[in-house]
C-alpha positions as CSV (number, residue, x, y, z in Angstrom):
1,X,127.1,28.4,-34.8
2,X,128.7,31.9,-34.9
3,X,129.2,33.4,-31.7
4,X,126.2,36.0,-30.5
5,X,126.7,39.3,-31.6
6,X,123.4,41.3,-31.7
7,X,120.4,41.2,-29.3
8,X,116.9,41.9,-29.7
9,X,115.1,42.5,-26.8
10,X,111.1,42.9,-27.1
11,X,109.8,44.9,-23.7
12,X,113.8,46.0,-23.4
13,X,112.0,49.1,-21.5
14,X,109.8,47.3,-18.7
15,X,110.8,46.0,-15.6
16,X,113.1,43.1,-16.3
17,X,113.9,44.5,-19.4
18,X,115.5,47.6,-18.0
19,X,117.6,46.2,-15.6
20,X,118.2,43.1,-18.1
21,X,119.3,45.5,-21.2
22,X,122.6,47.3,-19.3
23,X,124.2,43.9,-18.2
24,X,123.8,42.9,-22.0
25,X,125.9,46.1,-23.1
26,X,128.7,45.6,-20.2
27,X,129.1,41.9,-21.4
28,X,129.6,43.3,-25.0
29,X,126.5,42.9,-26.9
30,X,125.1,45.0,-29.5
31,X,121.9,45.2,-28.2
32,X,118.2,46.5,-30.4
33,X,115.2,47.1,-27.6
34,X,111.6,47.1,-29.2
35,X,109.2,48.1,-26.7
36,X,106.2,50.6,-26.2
37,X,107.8,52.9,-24.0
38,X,104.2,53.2,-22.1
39,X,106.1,53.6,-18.8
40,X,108.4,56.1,-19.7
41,X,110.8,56.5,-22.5
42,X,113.9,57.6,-19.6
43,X,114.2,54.3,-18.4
44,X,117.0,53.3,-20.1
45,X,118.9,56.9,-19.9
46,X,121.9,55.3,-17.6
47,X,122.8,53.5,-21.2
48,X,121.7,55.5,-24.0
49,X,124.6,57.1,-25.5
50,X,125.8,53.7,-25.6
51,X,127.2,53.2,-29.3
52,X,125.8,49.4,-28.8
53,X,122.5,50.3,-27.7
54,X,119.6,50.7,-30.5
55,X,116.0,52.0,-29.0
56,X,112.8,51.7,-31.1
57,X,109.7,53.0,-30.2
58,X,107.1,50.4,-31.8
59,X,104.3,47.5,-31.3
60,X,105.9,43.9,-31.6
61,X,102.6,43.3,-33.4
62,X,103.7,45.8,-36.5
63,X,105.4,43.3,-39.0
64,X,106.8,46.1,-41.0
65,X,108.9,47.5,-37.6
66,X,109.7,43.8,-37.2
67,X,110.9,43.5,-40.3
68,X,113.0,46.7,-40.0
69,X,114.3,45.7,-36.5
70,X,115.1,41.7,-36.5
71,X,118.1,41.3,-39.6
72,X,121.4,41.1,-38.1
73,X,119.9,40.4,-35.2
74,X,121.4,36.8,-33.8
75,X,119.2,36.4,-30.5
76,X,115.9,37.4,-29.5
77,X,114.9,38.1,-25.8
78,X,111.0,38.1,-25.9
79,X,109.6,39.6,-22.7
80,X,107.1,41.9,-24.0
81,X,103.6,41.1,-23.0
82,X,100.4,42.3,-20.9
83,X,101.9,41.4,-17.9
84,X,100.3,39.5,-15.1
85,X,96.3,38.6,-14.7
86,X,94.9,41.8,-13.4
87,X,96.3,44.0,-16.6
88,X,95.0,40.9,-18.9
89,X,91.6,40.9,-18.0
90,X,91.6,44.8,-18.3
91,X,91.1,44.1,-22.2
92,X,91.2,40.4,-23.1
93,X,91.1,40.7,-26.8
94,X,94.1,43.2,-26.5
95,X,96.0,40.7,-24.3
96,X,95.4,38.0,-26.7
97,X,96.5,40.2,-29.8
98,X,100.0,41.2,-28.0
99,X,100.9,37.9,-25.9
100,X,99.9,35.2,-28.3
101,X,98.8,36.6,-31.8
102,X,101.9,38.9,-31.9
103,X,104.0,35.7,-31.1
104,X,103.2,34.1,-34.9
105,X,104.9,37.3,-36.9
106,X,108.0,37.4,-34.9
107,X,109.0,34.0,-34.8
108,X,107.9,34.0,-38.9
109,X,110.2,37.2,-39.3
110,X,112.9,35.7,-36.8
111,X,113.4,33.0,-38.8
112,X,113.4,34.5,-42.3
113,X,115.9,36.6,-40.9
114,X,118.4,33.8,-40.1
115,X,117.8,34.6,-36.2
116,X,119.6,31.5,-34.5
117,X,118.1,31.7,-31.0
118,X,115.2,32.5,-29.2
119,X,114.5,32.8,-25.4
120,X,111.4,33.4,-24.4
121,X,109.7,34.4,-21.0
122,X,107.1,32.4,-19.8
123,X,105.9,32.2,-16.1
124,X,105.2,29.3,-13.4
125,X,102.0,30.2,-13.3
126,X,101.1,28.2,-15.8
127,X,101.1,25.2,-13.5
128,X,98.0,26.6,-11.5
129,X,97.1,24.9,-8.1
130,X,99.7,21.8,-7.7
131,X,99.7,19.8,-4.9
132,X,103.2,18.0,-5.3
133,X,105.9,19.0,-3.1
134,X,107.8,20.4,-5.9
135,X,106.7,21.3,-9.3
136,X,109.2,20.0,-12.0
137,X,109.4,20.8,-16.0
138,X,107.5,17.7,-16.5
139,X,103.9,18.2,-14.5
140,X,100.6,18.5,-16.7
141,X,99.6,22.8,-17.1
142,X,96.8,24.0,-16.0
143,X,96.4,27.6,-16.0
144,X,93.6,29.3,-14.5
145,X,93.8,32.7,-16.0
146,X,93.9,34.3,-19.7
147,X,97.1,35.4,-19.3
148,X,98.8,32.0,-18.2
149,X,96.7,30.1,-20.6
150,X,98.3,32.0,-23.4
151,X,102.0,31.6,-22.1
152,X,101.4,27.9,-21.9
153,X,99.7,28.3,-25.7
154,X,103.0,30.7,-26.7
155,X,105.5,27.2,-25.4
156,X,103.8,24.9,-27.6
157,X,103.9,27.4,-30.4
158,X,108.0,27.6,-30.0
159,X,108.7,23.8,-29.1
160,X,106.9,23.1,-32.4
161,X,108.9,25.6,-34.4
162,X,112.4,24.5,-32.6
163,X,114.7,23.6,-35.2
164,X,118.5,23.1,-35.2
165,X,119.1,26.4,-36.8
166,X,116.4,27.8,-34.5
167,X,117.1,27.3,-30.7
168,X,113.8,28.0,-28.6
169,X,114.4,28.1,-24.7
170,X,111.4,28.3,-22.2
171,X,112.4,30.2,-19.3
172,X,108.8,29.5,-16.4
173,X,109.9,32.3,-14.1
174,X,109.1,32.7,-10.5
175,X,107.3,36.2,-9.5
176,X,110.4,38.4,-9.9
177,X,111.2,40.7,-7.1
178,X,113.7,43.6,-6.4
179,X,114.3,47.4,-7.8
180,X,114.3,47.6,-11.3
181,X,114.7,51.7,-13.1
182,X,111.3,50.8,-15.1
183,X,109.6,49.6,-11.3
184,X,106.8,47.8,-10.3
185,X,104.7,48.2,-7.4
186,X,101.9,45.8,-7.8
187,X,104.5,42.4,-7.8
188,X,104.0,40.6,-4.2
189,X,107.1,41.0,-2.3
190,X,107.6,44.5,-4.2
191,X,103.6,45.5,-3.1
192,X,104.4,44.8,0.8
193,X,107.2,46.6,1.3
194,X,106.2,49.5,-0.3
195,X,102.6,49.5,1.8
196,X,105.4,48.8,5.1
197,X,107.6,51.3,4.6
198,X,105.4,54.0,3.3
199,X,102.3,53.1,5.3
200,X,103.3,51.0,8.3
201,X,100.2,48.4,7.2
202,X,100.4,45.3,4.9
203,X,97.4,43.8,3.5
204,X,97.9,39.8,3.3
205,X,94.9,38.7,0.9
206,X,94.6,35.0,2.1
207,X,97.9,33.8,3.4
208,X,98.6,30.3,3.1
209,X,99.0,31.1,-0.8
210,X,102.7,29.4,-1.5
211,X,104.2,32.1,-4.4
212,X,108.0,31.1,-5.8
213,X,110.0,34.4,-6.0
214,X,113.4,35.3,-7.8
215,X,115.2,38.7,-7.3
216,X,115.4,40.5,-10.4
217,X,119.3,40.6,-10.9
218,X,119.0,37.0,-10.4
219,X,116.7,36.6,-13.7
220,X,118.5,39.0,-15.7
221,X,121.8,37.3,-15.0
222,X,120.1,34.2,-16.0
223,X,119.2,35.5,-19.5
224,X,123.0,36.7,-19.6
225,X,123.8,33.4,-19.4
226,X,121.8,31.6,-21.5
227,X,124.0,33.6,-24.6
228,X,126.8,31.9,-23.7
229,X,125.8,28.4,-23.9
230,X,125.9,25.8,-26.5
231,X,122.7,24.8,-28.4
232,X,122.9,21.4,-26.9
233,X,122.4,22.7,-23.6
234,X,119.5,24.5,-23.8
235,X,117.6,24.0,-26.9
236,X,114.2,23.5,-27.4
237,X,114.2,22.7,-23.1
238,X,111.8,24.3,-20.1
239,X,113.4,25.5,-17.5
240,X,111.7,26.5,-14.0
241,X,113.5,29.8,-13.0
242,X,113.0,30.5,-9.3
243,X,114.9,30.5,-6.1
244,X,112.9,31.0,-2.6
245,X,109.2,29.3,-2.1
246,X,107.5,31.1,0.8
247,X,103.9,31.6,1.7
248,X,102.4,34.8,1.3
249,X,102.3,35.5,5.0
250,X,106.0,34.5,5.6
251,X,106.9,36.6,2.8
252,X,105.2,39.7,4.3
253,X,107.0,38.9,7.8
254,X,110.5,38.9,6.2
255,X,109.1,42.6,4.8
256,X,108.3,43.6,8.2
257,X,111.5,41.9,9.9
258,X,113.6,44.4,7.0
259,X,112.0,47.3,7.9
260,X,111.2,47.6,10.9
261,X,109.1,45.3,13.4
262,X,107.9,47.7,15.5
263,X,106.4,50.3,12.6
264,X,104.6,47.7,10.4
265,X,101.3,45.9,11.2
266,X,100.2,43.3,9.3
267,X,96.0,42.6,8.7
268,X,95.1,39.4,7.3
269,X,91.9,39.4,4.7
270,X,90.5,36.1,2.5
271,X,91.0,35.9,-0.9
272,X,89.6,34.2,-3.9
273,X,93.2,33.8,-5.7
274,X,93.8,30.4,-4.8
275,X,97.2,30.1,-7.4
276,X,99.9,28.3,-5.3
277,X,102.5,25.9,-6.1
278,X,106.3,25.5,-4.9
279,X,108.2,25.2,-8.0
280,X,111.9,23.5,-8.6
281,X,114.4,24.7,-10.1
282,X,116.6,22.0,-9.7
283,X,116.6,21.3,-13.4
284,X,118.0,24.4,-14.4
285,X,120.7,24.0,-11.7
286,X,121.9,20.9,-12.8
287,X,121.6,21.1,-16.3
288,X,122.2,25.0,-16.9
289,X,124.5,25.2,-13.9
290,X,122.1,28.5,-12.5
291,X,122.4,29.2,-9.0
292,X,120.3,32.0,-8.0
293,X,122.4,34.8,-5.2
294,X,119.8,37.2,-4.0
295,X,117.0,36.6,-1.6
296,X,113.7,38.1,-0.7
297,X,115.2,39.7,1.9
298,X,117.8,41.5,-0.3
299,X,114.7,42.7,-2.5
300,X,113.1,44.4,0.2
301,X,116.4,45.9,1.1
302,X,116.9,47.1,-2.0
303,X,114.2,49.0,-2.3
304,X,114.0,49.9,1.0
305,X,117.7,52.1,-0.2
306,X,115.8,53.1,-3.4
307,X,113.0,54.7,-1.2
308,X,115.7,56.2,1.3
309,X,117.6,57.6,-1.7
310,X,114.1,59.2,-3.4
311,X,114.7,57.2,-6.3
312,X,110.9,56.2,-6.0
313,X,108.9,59.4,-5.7
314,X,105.0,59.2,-5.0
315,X,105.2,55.7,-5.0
316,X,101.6,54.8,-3.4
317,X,99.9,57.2,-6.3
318,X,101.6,57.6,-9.4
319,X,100.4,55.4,-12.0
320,X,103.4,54.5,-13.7
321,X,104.3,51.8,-11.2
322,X,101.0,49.9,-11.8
323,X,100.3,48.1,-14.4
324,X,96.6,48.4,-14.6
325,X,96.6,51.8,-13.3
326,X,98.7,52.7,-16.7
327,X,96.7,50.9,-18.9
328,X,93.6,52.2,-18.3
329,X,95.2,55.7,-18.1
330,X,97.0,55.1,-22.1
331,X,94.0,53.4,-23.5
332,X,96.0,50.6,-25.6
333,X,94.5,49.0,-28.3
């Protein structure tokens, strides 16, 4: 196989995507990002007079831009979707067109174009309510919402089209945590510490919830990696991707431990999201060789600095850090 020279990212511009697409340009990459832009086109202004560095503004479910985008292109990065449940629900039919329908052309169009790997972000939600100790690669899915249904539909799509001149990965990421430029506020451990620091009150709906977390430069150093190794290692595999497995409640304590005991009360309120599992990623360790470094508590420190520096202004009412919010506001069809 000849070495990885050009990457396509799709949703280069959201919030894994923007923190993903520099790292790809200081390892050397020439690097193409499809995406939207819904949550700003300035996102990726710390890299864009890189020579490397391609932006198109388009719809992953346009075959014509896919055609135009995808030759030369070695690797694709799919992360665009409707992210999360709340968003999905907002327009069901529009989820379904972009997460799963969408899926068919550019694998189709990746292939004709002689792309020789794909990577594609799922999420461990697809493994619903588990009640093993650890959640491994190999348990039965059973999603509970739209949107995990579909990523669970999108891995049997890929596994069926693997080929040995078309290497699918499945990466079943944990909730990703952190600051990102393209930033989320409505993630867990990313939605307590901004209600702590900039309210001094956390909302824990429920409690007992267990929710696997990795910090974002974690995840982005994991799809780094995954360029540099050999077919044989990784294709046509799942891979958990996750690092700390904490309860909803112990997650909002480490928030409140970060910033500041005495200022932050924490309320407890039921809640009919019952999703929890504690996933392993000891496959991925062992066969990938991916140790995450950052904690929880180094998200919440992170953006604790970002706040501190007023590199997250209005952050309880501008829509542009919620998903939903955004959505609604844009109208996307």
């Amino acid at each position: 196989m000849r070495p990885i020279q050009q990457v396509l990212v799709t949703g280069g511009a959201g919030y894994v995507g923007s923190v993903l697409v520099p790292k790809l340009l200081d390892t050397g990459y020439r690097v193409k990002v499809l995406d939207l832009y819904l949550y700003g086109e300035n996102v990726l202004d710390a890299v864009k007079e890189n020579p490397n560095l391609e932006q198109i503004k388009g719809d992953i479910r346009d075959r014509a831009i896919l055609e135009r985008v995808i030759p030369s292109t070695d690797t694709v990065i799919h992360l665009a979707c409707i992210s999360n449940d709340p968003s999905f629900k907002l327009d069901p039919q529009l989820g379904k067109s972009i997460n799963y329908d969408a899926l068919f052309g550019l694998v189709d169009v990746s292939k004709q174009c002689g792309v020789k790997r794909f990577i594609f972000a799922s999420t461990s939600s697809v493994y619903g309510i588990k009640e093993e100790e650890n959640v491994t690669e190999d348990l039965a899915l059973e999603p509970l919402t739209d949107y995990s249904k579909y990523k669970a539909l999108c891995e049997e799509v890929l596994l069926r089209e693997q080929s040995p001149d078309f290497a699918v990965v499945i990466i079943r990421q944990a909730t990703v945590c952190g600051y990102s430029p393209r930033l989320r506020l409505d993630l867990a451990v990313n939605i307590l510490t901004n209600l702590a620091v900039n309210t001094g009150r956390i909302t824990v709906f429920g409690g007992q919830q267990k929710r696997p977390s990795i910090h974002i430069e974690d995840v982005t150093d994991l799809y780094v990696q995954l360029l540099e190794l050999p077919d044989e290692t990784i294709a046509g595999k799942i891979f958990n991707a996750g690092h700390e497995n904490y309860q909803v409640s112990e997650i909002a304590e480490i928030v409140r431990k970060v910033v500041g005991e005495e200022g932050v009360e924490i309320t407890t309120t039921p809640s009919d999201d019952n999703r929890s599992y504690h996933i392993s990623s000891e496959k991925i360790r062992c066969e990938v060789g991916f140790e995450p470094k950052h904690t929880i508590e180094d998200a919440v420190k992170d953006l604790c600095d970002a706040f501190k520096a007023g590199k997250i202004p209005n952050p309880i009412d501008d829509i542009r850090y919620y998903n939903v919010k955004m959505m609604l506001a844009k109208k996307l069809k």
